[in-house]
ZAMARGU-4260 file (C-alpha; in steps of 0.2 Angstrom, whole numbers, plus 5000, padded with zeros to 4 digits):
<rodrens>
0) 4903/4970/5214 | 4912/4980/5228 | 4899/4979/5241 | 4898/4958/5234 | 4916/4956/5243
5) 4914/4967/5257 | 4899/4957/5260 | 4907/4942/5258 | 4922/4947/5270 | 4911/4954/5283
10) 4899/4938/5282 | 4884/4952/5281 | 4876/4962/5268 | 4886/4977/5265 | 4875/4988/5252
15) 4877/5008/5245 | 4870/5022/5254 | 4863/5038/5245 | 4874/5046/5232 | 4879/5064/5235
20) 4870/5074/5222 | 4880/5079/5208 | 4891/5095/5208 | 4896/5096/5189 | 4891/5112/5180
25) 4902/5111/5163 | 4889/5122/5154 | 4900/5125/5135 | 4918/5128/5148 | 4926/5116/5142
30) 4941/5120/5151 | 4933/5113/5166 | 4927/5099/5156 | 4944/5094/5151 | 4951/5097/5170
35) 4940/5085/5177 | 4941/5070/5164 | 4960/5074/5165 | 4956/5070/5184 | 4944/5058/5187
40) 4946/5048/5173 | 4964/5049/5164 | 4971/5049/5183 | 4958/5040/5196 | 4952/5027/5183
45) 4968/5022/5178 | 4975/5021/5195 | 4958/5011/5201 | 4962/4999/5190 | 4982/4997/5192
50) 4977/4994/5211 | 4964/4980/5206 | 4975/4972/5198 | 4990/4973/5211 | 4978/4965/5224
55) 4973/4950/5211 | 4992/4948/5212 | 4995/4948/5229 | 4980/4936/5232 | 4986/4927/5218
60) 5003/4925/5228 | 4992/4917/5243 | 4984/4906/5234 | 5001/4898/5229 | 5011/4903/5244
65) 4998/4906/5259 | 4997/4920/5268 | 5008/4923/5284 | 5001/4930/5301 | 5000/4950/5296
70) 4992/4951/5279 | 4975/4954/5277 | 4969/4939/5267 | 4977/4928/5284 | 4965/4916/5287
75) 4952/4917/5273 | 4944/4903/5265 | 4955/4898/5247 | 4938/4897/5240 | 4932/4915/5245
80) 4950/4923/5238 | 4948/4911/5222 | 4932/4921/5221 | 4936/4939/5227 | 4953/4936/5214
85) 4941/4934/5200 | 4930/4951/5205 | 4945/4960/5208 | 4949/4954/5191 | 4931/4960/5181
90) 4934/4978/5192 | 4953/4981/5185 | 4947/4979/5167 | 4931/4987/5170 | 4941/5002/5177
95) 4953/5001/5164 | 4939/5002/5150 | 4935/5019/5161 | 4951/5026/5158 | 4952/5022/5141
100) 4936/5031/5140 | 4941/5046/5147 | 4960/5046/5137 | 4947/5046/5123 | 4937/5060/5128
105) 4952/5072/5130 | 4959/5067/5113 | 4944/5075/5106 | 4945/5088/5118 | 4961/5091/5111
110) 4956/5093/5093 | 4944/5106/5098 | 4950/5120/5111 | 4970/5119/5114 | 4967/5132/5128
115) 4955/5118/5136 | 4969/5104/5133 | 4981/5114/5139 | 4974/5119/5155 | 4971/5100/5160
120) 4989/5095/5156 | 4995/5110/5168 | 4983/5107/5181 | 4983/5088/5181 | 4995/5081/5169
125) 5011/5088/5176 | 5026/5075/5178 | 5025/5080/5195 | 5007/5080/5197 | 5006/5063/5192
130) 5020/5054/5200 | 5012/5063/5216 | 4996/5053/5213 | 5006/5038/5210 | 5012/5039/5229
135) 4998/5044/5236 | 4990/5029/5232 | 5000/5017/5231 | 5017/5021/5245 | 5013/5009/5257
140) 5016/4995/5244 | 5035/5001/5245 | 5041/4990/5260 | 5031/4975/5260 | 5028/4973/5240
145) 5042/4982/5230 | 5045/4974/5214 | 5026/4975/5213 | 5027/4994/5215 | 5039/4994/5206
150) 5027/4984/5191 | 5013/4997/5194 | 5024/5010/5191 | 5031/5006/5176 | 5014/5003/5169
155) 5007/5021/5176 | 5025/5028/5170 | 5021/5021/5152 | 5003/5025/5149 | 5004/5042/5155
160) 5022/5045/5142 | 5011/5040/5130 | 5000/5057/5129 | 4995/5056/5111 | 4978/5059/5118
165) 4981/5074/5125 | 4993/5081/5110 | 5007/5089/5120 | 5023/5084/5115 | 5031/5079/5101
170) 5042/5063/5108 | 5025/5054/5113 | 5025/5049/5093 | 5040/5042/5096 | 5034/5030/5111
175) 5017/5027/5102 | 5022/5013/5091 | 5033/5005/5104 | 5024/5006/5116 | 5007/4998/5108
180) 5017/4983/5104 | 5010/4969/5112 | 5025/4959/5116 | 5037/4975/5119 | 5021/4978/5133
185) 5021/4960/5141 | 5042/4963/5142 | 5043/4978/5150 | 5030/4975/5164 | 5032/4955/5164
190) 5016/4954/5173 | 4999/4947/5163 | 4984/4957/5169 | 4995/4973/5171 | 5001/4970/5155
195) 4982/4969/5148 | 4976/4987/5156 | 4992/4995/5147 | 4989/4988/5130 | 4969/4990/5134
200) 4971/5009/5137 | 4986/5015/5125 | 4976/5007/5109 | 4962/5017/5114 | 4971/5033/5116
205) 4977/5030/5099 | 4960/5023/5089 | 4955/5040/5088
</rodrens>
């Protein structure tokens, strides 16, 4: 669906080209198993799919507003936007299933090697670690689009607080309930398809 709107922007096919070959050897360490879905899934997937969504907003706001002379949706077709908005839209909560998937997978982790749980939470799962990803990927939102950053990162703030996958602490209990609330959700990020990835990913870290 990617290569569909870079196609689609570029007016030429755009395709894949050959996939590296794979370099994951977890053998029974499930240390390393732990590491990398604490990485790729818990932190990329979810990111993924908070910045699909922040781009369906922003093309959302052209669609209502149009664009002015420096973005990058200035002068593309309403039709082609309508129709990249609603890919963008299918890739946020297709990523989003991802990540749920993976907040699963270190839950059982979890309930099987503490040493391995542990390990992913120090190497990945840090406070720091994760507000660093944060801003990595999304900083240069900070001038031109603040209160949307400031969306996404209430939504990242309030799925990774909620680490009852991952066992660690004891106020994640706490948050648990509140925080899988549907309308407590909608209220503290205010924004509809945001809103959705949070509750989509916090009730599947907690339906195991």
């Amino acid at each position: 669906m990617s290569f569909n709107i870079a196609s689609k922007l570029a007016r030429k096919v755009i395709g894949p080209g050959s996939l590296p070959p794979s370099r994951h050897e977890f053998k029974h360490n499930l240390t390393a198993l732990a590491v990398s879905v604490a990485k790729e899934g818990c932190v990329d997937e979810t990111l993924s799919a908070l910045a699909a969504a922040a781009e369906c907003e922003l093309i959302d706001q052209v669609l209502e507003n149009g664009a002015d002379a420096v973005t990058k949706y200035s002068g593309v077709a309403e039709e082609l936007l309508v129709s990249i908005r609603n890919d963008l839209q299918i890739i946020s909560l297709d990523e989003s299933n991802h990540s749920a998937l993976a907040w699963r997978t270190l839950n059982w982790l979890c309930t099987v090697d503490a040493d391995a749980c542990r390990a992913a939470k120090q190497i990945v799962l840090e406070e720091s670690k994760l507000t660093l990803a944060f801003q990595h990927r999304f900083s240069h939102y900070s001038k031109t689009h603040p209160d949307l950053l400031g969306r996404m990162m209430t939504a990242w703030t309030t799925i990774h607080n909620n680490q009852k996958a991952t066992g660690f602490d004891a106020e994640v209990d706490e948050c648990s309930d509140r925080c899988s609330n549907e309308g407590n959700v909608n209220d503290l990020l205010g924004q509809p398809l945001i809103s959705l990835l949070v509750r989509n990913i916090l009730q599947a870290m907690q339906s195991v």
